[in-house]
PDB file of N, CA, C, O and CB in Angstrom:
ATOM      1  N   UNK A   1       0.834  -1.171   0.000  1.00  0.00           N
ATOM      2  CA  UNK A   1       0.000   0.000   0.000  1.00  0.00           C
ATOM      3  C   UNK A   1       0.889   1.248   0.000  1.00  0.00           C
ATOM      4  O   UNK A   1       2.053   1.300   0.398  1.00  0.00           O
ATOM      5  CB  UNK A   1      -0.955  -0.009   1.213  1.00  0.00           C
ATOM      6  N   UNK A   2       0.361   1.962  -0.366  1.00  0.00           N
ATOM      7  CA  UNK A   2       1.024   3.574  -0.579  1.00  0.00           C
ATOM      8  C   UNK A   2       0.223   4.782  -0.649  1.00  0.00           C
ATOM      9  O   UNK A   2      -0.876   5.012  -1.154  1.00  0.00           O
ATOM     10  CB  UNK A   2       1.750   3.709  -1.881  1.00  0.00           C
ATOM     11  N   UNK A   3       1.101   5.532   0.021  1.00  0.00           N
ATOM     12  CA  UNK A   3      -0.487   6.627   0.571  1.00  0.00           C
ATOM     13  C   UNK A   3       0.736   8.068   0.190  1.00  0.00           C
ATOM     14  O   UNK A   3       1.955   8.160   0.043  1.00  0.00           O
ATOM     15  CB  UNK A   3      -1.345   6.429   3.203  1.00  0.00           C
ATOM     16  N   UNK A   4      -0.675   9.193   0.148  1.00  0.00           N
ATOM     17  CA  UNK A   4       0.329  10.276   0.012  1.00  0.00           C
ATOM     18  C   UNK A   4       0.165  11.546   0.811  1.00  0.00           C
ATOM     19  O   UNK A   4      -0.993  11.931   0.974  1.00  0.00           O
ATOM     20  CB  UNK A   4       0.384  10.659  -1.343  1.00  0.00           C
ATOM     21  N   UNK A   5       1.195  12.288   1.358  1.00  0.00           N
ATOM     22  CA  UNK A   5       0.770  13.017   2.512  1.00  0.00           C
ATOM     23  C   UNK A   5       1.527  14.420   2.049  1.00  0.00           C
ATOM     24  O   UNK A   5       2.675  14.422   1.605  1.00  0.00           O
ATOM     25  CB  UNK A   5       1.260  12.279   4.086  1.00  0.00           C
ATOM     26  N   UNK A   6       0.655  15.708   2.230  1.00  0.00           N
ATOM     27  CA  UNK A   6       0.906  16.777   2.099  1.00  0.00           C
ATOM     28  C   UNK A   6       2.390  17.173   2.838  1.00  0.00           C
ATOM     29  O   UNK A   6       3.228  17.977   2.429  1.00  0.00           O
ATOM     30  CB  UNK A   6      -0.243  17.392   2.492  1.00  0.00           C
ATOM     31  N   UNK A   7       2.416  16.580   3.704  1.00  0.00           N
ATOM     32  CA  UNK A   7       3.654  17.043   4.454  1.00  0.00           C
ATOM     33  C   UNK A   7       5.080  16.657   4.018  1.00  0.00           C
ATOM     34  O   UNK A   7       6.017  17.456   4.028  1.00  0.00           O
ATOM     35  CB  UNK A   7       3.536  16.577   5.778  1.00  0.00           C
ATOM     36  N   UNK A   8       5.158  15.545   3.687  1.00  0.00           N
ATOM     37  CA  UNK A   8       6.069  14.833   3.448  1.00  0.00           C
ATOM     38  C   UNK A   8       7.373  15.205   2.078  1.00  0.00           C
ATOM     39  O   UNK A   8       7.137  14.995   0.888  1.00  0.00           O
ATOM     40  CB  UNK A   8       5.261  13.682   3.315  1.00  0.00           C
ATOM     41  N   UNK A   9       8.279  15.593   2.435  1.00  0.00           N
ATOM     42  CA  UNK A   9       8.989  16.553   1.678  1.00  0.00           C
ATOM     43  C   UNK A   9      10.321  15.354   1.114  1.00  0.00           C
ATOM     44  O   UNK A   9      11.259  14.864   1.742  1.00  0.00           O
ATOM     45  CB  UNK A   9       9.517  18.101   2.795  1.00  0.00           C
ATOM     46  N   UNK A  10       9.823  15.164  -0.515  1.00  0.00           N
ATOM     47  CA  UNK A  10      10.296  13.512  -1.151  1.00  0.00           C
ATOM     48  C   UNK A  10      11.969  13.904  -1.274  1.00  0.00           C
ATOM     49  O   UNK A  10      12.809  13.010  -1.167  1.00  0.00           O
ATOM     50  CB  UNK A  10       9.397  12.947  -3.165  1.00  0.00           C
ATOM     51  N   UNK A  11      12.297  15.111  -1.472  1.00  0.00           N
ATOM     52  CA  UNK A  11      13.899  14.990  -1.918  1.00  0.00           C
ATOM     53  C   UNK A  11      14.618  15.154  -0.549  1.00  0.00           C
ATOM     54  O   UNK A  11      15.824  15.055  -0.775  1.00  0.00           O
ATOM     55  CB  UNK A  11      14.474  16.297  -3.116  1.00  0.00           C
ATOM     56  N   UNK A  12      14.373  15.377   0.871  1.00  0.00           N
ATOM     57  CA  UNK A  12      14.458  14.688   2.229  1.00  0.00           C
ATOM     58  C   UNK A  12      14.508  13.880   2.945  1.00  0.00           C
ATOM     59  O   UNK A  12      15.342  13.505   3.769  1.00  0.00           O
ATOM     60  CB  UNK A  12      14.128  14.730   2.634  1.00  0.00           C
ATOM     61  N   UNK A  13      13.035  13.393   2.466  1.00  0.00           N
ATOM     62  CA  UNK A  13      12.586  11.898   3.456  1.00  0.00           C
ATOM     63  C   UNK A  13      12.386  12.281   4.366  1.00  0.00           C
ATOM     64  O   UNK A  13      12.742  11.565   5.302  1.00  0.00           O
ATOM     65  CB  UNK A  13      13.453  10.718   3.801  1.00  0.00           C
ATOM     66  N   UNK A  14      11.595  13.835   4.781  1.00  0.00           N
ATOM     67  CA  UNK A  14      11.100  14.507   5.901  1.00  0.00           C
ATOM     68  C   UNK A  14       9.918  14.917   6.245  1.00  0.00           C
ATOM     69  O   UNK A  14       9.478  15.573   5.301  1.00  0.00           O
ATOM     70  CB  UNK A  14      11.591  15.338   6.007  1.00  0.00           C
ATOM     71  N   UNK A  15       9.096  14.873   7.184  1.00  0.00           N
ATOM     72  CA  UNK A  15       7.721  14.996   7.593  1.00  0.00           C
ATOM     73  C   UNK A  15       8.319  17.098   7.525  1.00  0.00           C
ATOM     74  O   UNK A  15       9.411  17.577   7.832  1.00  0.00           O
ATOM     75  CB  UNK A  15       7.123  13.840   9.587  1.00  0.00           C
ATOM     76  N   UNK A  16       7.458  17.580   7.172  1.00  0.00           N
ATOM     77  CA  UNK A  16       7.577  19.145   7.001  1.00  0.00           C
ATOM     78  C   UNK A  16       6.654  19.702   8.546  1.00  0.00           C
ATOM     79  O   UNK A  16       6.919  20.740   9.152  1.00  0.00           O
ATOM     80  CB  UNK A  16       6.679  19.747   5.188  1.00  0.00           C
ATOM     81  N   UNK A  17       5.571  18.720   8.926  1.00  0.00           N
ATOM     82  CA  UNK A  17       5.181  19.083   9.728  1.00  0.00           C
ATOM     83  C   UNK A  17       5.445  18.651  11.170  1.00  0.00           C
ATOM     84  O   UNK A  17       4.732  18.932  12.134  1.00  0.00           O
ATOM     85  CB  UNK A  17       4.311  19.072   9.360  1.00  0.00           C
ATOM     86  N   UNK A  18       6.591  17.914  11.185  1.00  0.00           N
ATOM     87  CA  UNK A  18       7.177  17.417  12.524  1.00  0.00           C
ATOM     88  C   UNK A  18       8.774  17.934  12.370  1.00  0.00           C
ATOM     89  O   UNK A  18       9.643  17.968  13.241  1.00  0.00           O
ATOM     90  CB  UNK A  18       7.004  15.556  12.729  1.00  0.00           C
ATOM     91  N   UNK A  19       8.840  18.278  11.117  1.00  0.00           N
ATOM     92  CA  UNK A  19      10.450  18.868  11.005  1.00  0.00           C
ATOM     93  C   UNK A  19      11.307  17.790  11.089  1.00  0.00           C
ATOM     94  O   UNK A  19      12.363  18.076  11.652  1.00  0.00           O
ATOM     95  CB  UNK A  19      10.943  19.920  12.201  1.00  0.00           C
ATOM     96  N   UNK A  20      11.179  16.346  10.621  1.00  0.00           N
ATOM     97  CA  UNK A  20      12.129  15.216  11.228  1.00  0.00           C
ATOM     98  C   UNK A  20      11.557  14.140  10.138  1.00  0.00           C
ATOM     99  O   UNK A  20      10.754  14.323   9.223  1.00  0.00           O
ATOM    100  CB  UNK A  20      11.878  14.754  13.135  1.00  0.00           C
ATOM    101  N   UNK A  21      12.251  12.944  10.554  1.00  0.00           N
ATOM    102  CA  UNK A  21      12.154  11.935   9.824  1.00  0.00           C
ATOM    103  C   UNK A  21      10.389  11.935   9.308  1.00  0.00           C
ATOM    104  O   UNK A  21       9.500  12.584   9.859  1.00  0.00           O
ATOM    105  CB  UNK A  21      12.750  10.640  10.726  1.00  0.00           C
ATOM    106  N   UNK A  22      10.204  10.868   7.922  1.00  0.00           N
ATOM    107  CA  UNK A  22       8.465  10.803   7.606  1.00  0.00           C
ATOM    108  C   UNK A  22       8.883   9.378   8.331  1.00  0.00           C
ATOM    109  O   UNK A  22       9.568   8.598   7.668  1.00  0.00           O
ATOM    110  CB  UNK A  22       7.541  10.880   5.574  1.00  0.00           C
ATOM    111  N   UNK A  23       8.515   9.039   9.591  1.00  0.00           N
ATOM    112  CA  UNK A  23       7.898   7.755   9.913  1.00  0.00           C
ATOM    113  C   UNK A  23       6.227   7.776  10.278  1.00  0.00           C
ATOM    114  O   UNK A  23       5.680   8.286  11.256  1.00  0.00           O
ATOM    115  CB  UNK A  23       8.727   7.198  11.156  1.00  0.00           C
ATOM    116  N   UNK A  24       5.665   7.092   9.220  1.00  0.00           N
ATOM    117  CA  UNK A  24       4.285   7.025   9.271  1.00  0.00           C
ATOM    118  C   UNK A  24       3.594   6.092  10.027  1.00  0.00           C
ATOM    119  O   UNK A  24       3.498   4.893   9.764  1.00  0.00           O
ATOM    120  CB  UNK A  24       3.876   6.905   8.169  1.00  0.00           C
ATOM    121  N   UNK A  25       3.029   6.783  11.144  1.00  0.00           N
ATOM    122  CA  UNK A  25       1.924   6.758  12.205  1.00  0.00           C
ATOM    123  C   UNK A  25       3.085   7.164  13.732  1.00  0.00           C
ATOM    124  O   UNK A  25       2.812   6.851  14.890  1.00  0.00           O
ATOM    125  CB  UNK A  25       0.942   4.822  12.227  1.00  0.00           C
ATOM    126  N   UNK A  26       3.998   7.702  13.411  1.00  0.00           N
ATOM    127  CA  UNK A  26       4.368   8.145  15.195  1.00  0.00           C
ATOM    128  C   UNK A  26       3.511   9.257  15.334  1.00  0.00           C
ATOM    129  O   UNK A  26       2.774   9.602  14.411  1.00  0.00           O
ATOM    130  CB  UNK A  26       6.161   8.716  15.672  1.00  0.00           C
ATOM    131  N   UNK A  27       3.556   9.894  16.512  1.00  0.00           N
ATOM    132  CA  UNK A  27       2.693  10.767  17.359  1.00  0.00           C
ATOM    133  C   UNK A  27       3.464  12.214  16.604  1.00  0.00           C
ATOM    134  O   UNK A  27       4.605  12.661  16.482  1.00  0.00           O
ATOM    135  CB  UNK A  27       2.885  10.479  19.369  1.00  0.00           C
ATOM    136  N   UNK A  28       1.875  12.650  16.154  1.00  0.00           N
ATOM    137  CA  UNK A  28       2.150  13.696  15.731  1.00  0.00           C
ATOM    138  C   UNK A  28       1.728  13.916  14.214  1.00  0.00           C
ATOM    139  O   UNK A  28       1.217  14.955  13.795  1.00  0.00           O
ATOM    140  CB  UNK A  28       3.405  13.824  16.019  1.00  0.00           C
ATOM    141  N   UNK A  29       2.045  12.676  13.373  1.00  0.00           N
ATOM    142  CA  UNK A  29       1.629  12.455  11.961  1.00  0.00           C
ATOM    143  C   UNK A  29       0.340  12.309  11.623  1.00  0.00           C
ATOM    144  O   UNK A  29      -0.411  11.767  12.434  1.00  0.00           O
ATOM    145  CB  UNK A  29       2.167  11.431  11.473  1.00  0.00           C
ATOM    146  N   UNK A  30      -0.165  12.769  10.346  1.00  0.00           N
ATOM    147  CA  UNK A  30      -1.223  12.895  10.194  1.00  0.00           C
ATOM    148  C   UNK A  30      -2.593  11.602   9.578  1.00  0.00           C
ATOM    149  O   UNK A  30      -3.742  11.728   9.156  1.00  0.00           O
ATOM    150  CB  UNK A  30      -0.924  13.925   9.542  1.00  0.00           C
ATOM    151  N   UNK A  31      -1.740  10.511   9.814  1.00  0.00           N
ATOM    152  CA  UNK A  31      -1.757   9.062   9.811  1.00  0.00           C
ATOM    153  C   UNK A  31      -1.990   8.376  11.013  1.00  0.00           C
ATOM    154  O   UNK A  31      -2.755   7.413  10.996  1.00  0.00           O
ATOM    155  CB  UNK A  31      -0.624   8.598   9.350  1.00  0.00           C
ATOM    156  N   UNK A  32      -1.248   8.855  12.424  1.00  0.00           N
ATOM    157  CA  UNK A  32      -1.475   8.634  13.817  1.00  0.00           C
ATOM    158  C   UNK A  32      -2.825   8.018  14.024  1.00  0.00           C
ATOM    159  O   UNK A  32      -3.809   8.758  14.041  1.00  0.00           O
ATOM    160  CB  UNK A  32      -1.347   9.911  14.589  1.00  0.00           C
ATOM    161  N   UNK A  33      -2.967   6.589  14.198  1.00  0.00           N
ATOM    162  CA  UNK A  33      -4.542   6.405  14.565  1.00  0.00           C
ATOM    163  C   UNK A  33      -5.264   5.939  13.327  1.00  0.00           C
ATOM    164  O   UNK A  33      -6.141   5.081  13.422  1.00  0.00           O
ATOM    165  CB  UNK A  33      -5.278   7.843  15.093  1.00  0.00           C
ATOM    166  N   UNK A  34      -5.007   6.349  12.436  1.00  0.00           N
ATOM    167  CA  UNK A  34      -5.733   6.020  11.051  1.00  0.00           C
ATOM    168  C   UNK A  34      -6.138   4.635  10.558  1.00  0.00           C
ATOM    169  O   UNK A  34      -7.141   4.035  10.171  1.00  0.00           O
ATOM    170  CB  UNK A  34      -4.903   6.465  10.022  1.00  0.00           C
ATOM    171  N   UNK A  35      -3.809   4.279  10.942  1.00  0.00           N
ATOM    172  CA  UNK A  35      -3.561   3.380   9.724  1.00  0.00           C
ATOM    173  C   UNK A  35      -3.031   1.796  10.962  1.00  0.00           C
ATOM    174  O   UNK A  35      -2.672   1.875  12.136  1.00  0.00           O
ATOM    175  CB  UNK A  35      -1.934   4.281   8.315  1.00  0.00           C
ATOM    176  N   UNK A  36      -3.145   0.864  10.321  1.00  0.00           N
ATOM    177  CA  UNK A  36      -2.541  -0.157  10.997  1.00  0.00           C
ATOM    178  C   UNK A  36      -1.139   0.174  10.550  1.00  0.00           C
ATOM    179  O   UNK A  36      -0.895   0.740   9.485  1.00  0.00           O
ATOM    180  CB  UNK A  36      -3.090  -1.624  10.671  1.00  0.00           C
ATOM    181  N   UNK A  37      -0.219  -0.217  11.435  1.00  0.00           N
ATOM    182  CA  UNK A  37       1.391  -0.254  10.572  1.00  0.00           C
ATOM    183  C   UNK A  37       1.797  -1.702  10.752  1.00  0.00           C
ATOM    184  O   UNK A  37       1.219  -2.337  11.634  1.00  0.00           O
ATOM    185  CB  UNK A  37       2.818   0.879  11.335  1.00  0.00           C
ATOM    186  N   UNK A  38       2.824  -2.362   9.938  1.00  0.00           N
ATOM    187  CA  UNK A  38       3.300  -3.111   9.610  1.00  0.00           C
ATOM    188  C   UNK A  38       3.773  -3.336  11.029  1.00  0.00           C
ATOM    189  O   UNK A  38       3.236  -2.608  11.862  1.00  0.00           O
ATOM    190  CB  UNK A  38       3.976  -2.931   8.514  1.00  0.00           C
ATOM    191  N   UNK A  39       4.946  -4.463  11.604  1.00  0.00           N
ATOM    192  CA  UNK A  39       5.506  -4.584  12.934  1.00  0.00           C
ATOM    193  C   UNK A  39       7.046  -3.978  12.686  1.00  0.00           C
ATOM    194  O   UNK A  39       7.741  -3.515  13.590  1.00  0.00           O
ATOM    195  CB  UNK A  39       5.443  -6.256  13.517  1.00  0.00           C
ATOM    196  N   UNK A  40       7.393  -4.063  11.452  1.00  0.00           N
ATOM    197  CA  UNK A  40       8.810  -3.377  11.474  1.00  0.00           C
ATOM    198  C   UNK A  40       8.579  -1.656  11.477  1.00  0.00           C
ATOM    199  O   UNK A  40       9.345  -1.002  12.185  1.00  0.00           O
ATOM    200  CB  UNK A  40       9.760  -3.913   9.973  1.00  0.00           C
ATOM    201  N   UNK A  41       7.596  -0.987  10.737  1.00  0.00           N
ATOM    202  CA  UNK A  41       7.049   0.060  10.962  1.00  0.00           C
ATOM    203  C   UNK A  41       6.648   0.400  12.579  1.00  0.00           C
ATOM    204  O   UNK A  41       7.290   1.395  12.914  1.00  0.00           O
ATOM    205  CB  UNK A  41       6.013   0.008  10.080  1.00  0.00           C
ATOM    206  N   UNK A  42       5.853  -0.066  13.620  1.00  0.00           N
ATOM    207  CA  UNK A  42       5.484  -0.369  14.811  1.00  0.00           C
ATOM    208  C   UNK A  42       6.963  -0.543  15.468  1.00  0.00           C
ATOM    209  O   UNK A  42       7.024  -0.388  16.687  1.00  0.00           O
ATOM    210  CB  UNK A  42       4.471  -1.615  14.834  1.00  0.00           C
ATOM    211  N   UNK A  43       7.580  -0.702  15.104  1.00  0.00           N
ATOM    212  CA  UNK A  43       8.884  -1.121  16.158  1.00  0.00           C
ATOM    213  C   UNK A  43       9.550   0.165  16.081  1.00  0.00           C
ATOM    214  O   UNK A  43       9.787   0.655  17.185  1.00  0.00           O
ATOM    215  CB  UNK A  43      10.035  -2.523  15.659  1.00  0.00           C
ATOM    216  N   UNK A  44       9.944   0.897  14.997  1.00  0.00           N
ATOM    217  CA  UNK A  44      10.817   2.108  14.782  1.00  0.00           C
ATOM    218  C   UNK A  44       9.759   3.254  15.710  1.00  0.00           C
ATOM    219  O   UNK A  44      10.210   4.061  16.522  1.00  0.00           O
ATOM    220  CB  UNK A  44      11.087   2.516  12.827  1.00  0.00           C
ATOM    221  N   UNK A  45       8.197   3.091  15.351  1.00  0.00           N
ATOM    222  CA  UNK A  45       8.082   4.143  16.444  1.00  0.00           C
ATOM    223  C   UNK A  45       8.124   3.736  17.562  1.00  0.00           C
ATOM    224  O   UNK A  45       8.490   4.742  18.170  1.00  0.00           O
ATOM    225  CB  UNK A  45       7.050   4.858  16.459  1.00  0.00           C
ATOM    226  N   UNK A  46       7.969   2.702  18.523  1.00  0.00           N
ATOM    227  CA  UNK A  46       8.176   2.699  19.616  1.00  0.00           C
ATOM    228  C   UNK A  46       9.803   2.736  19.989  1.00  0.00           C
ATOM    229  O   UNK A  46      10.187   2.806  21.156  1.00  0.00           O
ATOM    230  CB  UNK A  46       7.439   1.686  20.028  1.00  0.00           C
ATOM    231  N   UNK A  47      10.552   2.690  19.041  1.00  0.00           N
ATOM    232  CA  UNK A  47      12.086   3.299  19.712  1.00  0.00           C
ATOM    233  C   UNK A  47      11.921   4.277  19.210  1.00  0.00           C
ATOM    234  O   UNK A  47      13.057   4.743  19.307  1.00  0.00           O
ATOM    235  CB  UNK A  47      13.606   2.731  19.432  1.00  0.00           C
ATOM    236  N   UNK A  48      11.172   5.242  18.553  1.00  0.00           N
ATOM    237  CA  UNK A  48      11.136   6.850  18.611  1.00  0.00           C
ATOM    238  C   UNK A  48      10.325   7.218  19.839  1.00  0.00           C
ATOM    239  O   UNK A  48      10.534   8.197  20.556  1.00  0.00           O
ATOM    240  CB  UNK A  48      10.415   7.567  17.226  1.00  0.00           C
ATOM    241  N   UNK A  49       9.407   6.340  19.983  1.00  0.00           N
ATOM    242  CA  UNK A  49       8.450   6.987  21.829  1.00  0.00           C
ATOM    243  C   UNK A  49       9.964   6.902  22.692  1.00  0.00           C
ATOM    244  O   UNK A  49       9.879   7.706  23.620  1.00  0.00           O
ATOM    245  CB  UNK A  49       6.671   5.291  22.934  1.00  0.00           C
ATOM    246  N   UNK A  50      11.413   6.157  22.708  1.00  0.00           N
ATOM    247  CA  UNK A  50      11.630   5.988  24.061  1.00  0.00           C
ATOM    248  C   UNK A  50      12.907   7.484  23.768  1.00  0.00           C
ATOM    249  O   UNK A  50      13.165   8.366  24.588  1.00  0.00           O
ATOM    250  CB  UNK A  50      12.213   4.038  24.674  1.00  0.00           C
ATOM    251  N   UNK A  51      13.273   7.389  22.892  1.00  0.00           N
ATOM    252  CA  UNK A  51      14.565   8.613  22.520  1.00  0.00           C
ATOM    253  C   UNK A  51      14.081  10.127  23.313  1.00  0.00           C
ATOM    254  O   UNK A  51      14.861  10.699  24.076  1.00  0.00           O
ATOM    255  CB  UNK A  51      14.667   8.982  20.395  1.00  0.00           C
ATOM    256  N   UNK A  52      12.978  10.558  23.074  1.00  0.00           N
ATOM    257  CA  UNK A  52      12.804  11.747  23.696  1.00  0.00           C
ATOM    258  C   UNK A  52      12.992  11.908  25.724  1.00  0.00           C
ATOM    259  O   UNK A  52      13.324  12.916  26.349  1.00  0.00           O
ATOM    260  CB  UNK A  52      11.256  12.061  23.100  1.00  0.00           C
ATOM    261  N   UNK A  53      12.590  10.352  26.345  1.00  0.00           N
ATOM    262  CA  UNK A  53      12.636  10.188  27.694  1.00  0.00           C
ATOM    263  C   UNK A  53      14.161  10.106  28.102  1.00  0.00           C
ATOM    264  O   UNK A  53      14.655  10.586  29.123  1.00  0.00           O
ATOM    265  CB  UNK A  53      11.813   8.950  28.097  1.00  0.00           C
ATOM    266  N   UNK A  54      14.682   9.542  27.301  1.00  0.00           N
ATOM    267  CA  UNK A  54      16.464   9.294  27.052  1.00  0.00           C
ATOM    268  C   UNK A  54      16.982  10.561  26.772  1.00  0.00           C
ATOM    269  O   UNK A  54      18.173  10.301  26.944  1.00  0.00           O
ATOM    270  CB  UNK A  54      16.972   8.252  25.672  1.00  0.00           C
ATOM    271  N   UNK A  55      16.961  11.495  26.530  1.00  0.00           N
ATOM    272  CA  UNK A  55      17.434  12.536  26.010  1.00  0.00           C
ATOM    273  C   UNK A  55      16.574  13.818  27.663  1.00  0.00           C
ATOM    274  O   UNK A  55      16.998  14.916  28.025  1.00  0.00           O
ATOM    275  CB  UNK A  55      16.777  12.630  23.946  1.00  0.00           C
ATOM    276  N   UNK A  56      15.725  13.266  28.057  1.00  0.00           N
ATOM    277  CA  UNK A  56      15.884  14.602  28.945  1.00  0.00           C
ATOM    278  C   UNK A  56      16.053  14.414  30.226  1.00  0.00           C
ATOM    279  O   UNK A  56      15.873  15.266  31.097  1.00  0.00           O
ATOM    280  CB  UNK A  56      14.788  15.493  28.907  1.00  0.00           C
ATOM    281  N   UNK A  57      16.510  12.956  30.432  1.00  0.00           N
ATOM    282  CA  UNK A  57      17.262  12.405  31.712  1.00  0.00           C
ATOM    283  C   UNK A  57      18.474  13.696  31.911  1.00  0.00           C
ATOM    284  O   UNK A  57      18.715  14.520  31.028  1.00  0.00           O
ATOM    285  CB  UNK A  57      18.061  10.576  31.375  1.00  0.00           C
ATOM    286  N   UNK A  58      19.047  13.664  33.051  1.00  0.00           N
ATOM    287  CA  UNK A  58      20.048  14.661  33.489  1.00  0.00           C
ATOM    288  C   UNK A  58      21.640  13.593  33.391  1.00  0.00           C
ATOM    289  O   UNK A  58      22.004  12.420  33.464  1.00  0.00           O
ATOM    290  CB  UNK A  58      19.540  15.342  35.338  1.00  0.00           C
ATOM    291  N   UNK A  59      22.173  14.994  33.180  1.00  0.00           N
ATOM    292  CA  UNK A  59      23.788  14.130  33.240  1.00  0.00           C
ATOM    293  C   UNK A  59      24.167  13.631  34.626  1.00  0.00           C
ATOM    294  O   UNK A  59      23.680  14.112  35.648  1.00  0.00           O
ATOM    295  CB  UNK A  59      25.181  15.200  32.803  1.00  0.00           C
ATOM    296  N   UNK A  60      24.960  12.756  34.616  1.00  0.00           N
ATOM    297  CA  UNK A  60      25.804  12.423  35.874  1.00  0.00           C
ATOM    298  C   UNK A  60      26.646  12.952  36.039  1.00  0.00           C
ATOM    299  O   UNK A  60      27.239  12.844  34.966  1.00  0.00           O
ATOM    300  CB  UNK A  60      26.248  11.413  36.076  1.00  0.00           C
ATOM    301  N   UNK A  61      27.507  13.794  36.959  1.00  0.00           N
ATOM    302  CA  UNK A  61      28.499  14.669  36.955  1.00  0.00           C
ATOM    303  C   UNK A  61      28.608  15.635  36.426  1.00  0.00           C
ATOM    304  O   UNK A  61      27.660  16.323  36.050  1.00  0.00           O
ATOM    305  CB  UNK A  61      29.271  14.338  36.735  1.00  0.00           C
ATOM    306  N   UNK A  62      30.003  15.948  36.252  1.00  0.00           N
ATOM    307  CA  UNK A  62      30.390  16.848  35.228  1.00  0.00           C
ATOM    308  C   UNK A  62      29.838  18.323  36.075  1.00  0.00           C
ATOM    309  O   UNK A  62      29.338  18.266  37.198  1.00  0.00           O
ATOM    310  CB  UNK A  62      29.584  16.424  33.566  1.00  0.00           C
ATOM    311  N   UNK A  63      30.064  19.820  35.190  1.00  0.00           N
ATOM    312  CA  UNK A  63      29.917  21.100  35.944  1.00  0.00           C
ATOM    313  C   UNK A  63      28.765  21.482  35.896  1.00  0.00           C
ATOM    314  O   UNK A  63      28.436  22.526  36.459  1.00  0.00           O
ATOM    315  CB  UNK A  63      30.660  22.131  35.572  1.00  0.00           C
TER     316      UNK A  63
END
């Protein structure tokens, strides 16, 4: 299947409206909820749900 989305900017490979990768159905896309995704599709966003919790953990040490 193949679908086509206003946002999606082809000489990128970028969602225009998330400013970042087009992975279709993470939070935020205009597909979110719509569409069933595949499990290899389903897997990349749930390691995109965990990167943002990873990233605003605090450092250990340092000044």
């Amino acid at each position: 299947m193949t679908f086509s989305c206003k946002n999606y900017l082809y000489d990128t490979d970028t969602c225009a409206k998330l400013k970042a990768a087009c992975i279709p159905g993470r939070r935020g896309c205009v597909l979110e909820g719509k569409v069933k995704l595949s499990e290899e599709l389903q897997n990349r966003v749930n390691e995109l749900e965990k990167q943002p919790a990873e990233r605003g953990k605090p450092r250990q040490g340092g000044s």
